[in-house]
N, C-alpha and C positions, 0 to 999 in steps of 0.2 A: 504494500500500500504506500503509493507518494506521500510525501507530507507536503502538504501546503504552505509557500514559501510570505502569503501574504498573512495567513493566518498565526506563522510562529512569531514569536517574540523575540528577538536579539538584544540583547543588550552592548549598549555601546561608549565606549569612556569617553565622556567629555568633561573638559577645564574650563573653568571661569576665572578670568583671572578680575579678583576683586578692587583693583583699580581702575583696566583702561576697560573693562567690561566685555573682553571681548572672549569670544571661545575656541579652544581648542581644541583638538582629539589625533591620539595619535593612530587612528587608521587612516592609514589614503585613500582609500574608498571614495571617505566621505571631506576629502579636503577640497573639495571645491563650494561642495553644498554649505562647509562652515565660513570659505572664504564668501561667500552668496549672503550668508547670514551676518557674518560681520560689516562688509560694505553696507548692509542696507540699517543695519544701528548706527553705524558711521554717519550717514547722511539723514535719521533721522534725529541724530543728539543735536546738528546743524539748524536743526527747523526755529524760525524764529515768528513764532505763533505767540498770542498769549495762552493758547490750552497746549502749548507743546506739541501739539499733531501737527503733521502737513495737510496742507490744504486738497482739498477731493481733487483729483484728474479732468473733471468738467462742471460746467455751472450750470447748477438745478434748474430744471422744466419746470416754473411755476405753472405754467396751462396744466399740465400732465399732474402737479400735485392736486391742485385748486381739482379739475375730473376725479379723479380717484375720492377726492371727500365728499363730491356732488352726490358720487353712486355710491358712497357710504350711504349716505345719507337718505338718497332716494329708497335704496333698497329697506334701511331701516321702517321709514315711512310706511312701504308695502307691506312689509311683515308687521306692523301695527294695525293695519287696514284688513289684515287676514290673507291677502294675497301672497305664499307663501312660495310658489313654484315659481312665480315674477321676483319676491325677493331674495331668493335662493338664486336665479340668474345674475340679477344685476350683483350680489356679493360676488357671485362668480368672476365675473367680468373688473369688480373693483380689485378682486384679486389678484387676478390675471395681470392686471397693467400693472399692480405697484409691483406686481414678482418679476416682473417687468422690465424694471427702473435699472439703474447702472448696480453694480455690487457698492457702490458707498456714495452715494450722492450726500451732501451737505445738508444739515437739517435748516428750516425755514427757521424764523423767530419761533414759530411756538410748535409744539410737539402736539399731534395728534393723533386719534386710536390707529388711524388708516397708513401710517409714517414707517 
């Protein structure tokens, strides 16, 4: 019987070094994936943000949030009204578009259920 190489567990040495923060491990394997991992701490200690983050990749589709809350909204309405296979739709469809959205779009001012 094979064993499965995705399902075993490896363990792997890795170093922190408690000053510049950065890691190391002595299998070569994985020295590129650690140098991958150090550059990208590198250039995020650099971010001069007041929250420390970097800023998203692209700027948010107010249209596309502003719909997404509408058909919140809508659909809640219908499922108040009883019409429950219309508001099972439009949740569907508010769904769909905000699964939608980039992997990290930027939050608006204010945080809402549909975000």
């Amino acid at each position: 019987m094979a064993t499965d190489p995705i399902g075993t567990y490896t363990p792997v040495a890795l170093h922190l070094d408690p000053t510049s923060k950065t890691v190391t491990t002595p299998t070569s394997s994985l020295a590129s994936a650690v140098a991958s991992l150090n550059a990208v701490h590198t250039s995020l200690k650099g971010v001069d943000t007041p929250s420390q983050t970097p800023p998203p990749p692209i700027p948010v589709n107010v249209k596309r949030s502003g719909h997404i809350a509408k058909l919140g909204a809508t659909a809640a309405a219908a499922q108040r009204k009883g019409t429950l296979a219309y508001a099972a739709e439009v949740f569907g469809y508010a769904i769909a578009m905000a699964a939608s959205r980039p992997p990290w779009p930027p939050r608006c001012g204010r945080v809402t259920s549909w975000y």
